[in-house]
OpenMM code with the backbone's topology and positions (N, CA, C; nanometers):
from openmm import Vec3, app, unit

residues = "UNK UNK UNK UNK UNK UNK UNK UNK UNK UNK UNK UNK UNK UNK UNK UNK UNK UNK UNK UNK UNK UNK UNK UNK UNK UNK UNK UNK UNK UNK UNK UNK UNK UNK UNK UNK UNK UNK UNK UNK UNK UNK UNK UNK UNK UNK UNK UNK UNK UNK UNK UNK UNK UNK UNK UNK UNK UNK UNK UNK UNK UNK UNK UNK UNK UNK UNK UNK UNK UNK UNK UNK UNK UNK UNK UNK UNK UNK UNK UNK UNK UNK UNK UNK UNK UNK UNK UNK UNK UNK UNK UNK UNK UNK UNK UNK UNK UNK UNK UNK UNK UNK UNK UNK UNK".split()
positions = [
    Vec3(0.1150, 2.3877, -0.5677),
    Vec3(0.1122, 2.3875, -0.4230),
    Vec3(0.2403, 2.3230, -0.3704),
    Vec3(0.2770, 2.3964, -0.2799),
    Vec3(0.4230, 2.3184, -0.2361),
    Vec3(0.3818, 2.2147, -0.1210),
    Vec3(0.4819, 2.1333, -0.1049),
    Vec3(0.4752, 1.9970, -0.0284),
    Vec3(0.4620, 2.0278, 0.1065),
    Vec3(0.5156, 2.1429, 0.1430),
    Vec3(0.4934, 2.1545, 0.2679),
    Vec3(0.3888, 2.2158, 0.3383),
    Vec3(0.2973, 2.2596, 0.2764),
    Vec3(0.2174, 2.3166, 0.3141),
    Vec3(0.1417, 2.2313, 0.4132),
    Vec3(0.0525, 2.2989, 0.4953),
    Vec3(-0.0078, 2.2283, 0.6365),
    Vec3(0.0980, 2.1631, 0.6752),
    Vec3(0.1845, 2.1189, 0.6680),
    Vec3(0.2806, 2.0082, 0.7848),
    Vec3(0.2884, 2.0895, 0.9012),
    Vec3(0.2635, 2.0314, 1.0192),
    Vec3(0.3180, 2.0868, 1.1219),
    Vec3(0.4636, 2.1448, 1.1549),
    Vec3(0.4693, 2.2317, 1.2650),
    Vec3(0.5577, 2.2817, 1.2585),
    Vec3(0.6051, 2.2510, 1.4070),
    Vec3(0.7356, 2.3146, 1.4682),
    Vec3(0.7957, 2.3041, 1.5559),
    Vec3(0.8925, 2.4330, 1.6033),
    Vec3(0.8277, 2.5283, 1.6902),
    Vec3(0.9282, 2.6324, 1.6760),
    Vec3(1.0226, 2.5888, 1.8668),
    Vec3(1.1399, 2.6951, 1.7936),
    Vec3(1.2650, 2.6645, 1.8913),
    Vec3(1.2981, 2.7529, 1.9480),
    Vec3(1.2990, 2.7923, 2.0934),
    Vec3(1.3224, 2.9546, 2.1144),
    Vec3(1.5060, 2.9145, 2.1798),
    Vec3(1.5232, 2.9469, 2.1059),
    Vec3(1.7229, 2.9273, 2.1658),
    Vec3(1.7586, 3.0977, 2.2270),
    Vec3(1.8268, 3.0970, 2.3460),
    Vec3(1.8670, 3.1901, 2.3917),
    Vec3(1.9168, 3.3260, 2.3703),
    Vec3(1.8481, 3.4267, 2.3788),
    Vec3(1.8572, 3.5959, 2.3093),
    Vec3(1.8608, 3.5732, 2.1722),
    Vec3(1.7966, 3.5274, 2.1316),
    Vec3(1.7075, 3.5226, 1.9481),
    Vec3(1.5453, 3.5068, 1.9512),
    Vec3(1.5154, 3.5127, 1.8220),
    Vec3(1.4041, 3.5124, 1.8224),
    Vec3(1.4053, 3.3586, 1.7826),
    Vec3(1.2326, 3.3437, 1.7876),
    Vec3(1.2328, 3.2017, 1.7969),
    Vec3(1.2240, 3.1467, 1.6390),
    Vec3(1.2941, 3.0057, 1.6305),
    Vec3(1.3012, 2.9562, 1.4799),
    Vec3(1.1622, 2.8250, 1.4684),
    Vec3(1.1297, 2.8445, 1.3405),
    Vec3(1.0167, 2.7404, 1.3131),
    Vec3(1.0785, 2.6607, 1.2341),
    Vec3(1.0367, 2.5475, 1.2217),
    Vec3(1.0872, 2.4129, 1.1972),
    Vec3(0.9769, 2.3207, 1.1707),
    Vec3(0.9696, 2.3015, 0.9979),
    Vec3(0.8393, 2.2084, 0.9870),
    Vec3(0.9589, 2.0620, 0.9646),
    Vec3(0.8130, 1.9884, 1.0663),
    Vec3(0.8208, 1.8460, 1.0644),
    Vec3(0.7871, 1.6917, 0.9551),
    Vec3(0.8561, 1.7354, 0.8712),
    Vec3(0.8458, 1.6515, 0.7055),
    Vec3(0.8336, 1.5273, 0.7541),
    Vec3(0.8026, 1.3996, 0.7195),
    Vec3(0.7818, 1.3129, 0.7265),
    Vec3(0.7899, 1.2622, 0.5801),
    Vec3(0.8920, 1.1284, 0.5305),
    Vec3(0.8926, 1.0356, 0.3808),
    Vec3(0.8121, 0.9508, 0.4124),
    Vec3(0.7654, 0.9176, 0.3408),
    Vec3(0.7287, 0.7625, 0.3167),
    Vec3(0.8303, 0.6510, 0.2385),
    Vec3(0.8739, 0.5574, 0.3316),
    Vec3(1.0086, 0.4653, 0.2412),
    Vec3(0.9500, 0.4443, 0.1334),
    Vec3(1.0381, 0.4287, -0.0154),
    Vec3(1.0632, 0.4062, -0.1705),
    Vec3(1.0412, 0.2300, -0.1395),
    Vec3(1.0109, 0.1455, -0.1336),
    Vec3(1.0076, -0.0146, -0.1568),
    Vec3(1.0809, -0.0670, -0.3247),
    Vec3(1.1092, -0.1587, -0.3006),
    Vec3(1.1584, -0.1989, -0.4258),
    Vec3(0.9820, -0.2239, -0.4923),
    Vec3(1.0528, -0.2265, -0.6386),
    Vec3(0.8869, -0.2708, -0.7468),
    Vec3(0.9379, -0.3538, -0.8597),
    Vec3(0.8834, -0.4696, -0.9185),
    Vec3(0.9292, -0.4874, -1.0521),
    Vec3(0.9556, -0.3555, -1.1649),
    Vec3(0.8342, -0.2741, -1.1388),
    Vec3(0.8025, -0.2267, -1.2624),
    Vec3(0.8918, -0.0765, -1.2586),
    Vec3(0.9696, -0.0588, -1.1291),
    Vec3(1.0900, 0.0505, -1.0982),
    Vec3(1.1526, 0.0287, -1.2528),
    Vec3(1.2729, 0.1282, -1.2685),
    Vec3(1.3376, 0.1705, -1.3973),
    Vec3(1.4751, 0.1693, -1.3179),
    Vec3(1.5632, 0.1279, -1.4002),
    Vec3(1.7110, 0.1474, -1.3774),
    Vec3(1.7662, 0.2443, -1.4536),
    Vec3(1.8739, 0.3039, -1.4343),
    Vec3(1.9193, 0.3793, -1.5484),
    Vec3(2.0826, 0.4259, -1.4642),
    Vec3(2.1427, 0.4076, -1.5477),
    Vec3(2.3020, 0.4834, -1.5455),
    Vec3(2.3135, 0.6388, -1.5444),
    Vec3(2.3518, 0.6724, -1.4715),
    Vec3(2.3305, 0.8312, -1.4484),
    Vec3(2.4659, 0.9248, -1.5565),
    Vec3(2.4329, 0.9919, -1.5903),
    Vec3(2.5126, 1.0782, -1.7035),
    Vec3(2.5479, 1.2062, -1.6720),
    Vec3(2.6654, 1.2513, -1.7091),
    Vec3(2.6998, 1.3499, -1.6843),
    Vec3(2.5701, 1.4962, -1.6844),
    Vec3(2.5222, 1.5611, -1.6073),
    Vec3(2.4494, 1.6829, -1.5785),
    Vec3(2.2902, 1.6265, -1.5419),
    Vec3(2.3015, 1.4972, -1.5484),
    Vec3(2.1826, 1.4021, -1.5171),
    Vec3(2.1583, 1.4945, -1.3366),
    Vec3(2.0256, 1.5319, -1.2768),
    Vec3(1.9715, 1.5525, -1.1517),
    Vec3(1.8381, 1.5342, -1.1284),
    Vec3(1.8170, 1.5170, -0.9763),
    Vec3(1.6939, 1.4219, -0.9627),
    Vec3(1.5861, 1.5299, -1.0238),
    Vec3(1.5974, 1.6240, -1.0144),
    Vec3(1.4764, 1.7109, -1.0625),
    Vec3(1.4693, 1.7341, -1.2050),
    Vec3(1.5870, 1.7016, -1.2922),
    Vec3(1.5783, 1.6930, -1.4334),
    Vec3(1.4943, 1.5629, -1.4612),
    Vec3(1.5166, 1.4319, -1.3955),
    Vec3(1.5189, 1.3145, -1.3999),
    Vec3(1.3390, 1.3235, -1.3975),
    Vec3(1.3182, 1.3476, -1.2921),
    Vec3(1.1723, 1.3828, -1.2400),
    Vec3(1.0490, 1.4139, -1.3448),
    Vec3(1.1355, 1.5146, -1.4215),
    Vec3(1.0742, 1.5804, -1.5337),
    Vec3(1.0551, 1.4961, -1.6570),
    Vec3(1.1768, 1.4184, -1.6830),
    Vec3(1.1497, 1.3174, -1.7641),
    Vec3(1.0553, 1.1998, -1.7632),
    Vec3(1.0402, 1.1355, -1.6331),
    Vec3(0.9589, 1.0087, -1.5769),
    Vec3(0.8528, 1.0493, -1.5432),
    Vec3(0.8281, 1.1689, -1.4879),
    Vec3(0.6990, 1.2051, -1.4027),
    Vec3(0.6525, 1.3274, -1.4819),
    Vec3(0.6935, 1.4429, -1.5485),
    Vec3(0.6707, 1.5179, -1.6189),
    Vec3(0.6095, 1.6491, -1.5088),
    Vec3(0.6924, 1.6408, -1.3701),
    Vec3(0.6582, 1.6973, -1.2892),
    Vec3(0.8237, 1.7135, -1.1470),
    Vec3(0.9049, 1.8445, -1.1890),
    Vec3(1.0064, 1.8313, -1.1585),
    Vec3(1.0044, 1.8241, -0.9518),
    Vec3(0.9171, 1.8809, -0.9076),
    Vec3(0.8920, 1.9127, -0.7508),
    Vec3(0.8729, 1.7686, -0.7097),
    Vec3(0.8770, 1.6176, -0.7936),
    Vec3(0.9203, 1.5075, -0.7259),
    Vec3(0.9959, 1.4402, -0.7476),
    Vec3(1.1419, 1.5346, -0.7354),
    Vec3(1.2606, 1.5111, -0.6999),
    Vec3(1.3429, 1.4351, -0.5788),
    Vec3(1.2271, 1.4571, -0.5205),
    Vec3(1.2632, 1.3616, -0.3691),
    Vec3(1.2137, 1.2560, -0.3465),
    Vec3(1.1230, 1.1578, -0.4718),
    Vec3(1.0940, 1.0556, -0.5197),
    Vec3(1.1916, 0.9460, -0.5106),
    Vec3(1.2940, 1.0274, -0.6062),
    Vec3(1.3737, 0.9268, -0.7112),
    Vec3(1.5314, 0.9849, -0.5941),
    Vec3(1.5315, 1.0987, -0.5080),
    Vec3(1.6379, 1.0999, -0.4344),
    Vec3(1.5905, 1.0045, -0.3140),
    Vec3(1.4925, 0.9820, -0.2437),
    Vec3(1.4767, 0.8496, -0.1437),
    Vec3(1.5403, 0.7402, -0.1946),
    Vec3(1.4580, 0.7158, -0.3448),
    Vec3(1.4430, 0.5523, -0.3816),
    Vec3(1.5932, 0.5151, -0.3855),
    Vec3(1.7171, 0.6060, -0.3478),
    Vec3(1.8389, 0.5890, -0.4115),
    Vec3(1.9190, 0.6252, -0.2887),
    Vec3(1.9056, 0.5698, -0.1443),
    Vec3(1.9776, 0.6548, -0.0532),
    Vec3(2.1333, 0.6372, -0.0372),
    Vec3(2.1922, 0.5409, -0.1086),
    Vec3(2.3334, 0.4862, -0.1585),
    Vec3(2.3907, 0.6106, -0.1994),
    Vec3(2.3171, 0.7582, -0.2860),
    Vec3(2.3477, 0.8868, -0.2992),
    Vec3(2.3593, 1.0019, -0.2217),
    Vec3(2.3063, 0.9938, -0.1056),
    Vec3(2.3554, 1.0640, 0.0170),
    Vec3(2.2658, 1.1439, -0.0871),
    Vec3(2.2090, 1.1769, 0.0696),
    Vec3(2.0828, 1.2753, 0.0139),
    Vec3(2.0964, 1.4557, 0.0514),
    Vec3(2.2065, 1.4910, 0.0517),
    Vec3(2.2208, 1.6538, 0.0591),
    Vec3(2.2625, 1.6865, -0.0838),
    Vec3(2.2329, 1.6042, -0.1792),
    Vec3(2.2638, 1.6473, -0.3313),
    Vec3(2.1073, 1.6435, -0.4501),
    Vec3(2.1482, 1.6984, -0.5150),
    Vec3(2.0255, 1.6886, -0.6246),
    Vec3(2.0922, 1.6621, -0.7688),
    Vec3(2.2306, 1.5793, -0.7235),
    Vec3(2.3240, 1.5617, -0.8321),
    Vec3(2.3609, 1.3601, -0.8208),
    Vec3(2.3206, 1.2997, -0.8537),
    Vec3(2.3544, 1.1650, -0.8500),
    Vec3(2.4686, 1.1370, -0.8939),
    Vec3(2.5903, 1.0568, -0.8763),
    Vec3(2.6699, 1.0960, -0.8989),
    Vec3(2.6703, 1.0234, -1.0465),
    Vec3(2.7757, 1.0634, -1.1906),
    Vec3(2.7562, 1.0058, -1.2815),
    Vec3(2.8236, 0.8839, -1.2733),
    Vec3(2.7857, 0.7631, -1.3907),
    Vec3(2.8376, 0.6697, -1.3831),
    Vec3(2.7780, 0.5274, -1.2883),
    Vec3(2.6901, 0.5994, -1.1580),
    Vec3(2.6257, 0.5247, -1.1164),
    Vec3(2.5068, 0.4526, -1.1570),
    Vec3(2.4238, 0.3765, -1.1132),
    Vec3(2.2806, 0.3380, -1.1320),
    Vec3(2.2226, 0.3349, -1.0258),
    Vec3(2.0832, 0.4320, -1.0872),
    Vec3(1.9891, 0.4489, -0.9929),
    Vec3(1.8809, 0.3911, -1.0652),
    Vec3(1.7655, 0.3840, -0.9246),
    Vec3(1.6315, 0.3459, -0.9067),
    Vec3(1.5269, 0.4485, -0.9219),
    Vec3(1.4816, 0.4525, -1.0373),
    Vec3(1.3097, 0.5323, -1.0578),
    Vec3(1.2140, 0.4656, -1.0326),
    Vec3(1.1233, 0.5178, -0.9093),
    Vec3(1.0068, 0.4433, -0.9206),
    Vec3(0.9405, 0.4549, -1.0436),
    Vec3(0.8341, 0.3065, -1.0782),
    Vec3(0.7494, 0.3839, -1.1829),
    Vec3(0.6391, 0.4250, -1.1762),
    Vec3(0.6401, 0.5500, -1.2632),
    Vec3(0.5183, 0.6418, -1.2627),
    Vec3(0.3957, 0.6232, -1.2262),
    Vec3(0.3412, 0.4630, -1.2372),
    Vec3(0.2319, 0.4147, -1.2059),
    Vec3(0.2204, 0.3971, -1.0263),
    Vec3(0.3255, 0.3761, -0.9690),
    Vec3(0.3475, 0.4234, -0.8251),
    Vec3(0.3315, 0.5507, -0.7444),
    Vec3(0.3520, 0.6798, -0.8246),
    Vec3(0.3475, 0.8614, -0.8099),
    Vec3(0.2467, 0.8081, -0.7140),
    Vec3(0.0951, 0.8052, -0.7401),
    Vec3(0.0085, 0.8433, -0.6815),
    Vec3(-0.0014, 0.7597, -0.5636),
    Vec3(-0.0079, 0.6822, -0.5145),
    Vec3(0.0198, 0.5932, -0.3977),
    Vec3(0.1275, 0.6644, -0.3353),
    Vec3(0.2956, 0.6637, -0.3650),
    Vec3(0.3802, 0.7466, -0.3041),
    Vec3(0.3199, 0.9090, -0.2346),
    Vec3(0.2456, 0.9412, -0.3345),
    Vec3(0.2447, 1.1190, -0.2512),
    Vec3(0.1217, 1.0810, -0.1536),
    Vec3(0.0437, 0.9870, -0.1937),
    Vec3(-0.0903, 0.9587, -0.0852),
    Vec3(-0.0298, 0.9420, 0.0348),
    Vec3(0.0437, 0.8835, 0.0461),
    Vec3(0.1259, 0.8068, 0.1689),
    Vec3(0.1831, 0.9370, 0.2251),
    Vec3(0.3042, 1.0019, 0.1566),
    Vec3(0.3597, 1.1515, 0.1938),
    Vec3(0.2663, 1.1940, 0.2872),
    Vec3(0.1301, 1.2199, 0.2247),
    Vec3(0.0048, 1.3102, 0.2549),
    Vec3(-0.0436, 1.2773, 0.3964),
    Vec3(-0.0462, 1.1235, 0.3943),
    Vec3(-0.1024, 1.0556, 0.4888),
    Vec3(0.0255, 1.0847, 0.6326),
    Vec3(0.1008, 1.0379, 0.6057),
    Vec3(0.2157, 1.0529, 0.7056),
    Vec3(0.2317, 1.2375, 0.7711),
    Vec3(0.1978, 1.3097, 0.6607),
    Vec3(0.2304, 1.4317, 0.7305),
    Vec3(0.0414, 1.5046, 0.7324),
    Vec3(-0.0253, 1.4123, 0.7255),
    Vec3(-0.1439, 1.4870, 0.7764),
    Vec3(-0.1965, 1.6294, 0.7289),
    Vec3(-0.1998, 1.6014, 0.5433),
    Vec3(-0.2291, 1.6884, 0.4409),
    Vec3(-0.3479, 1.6900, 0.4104),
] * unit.nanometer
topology = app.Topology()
chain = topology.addChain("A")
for resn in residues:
    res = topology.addResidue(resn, chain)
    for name in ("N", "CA", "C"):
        topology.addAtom(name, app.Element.getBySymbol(name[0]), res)
């Protein structure tokens, strides 16, 4: 099931077009945790590879791209050499509850 499903939407009627829809996403902020993971990012390293490794579930990619906003978030490429923040796994379910909760899933 994709994330967006049920979120509300927002359509835009801009002048001699048809009108555009626009769903209204809502995050829930990443908090720091003891039990978060550090790790040095490596060459071809991305949040959705990353995802797959920690969570064994690549579609929460936007997990581990929040918890890290020092990466400018129009990438799915961290840059290498850096260190980033994984939440840990024992957090997933609380994080997407919250998602859920915030966008009224």
């Amino acid at each position: 099931m994709s994330r967006y499903t049920n979120i509300s939407t927002k359509k835009i009627k801009l002048e001699n077009s048809s009108p555009v829809v626009y769903k209204n996403v809502k995050y829930p902020e990443i908090t720091l945790d003891f039990e978060d993971v550090y790790v040095y990012v490596t060459k071809g390293d991305r949040y959705d590879t990353l995802a797959l490794t920690y969570y064994s579930d690549i579609s929460l990619w936007w997990v581990i791209s929040l918890a890290n906003p020092s990466q400018g978030a129009s990438s799915l490429i961290p840059s290498p050499g850096s260190q980033i923040r994984i939440p840990a796994p024992s957090r997933i379910a609380n994080i997407l509850s919250e998602y859920e909760s915030l966008n009224e899933i």
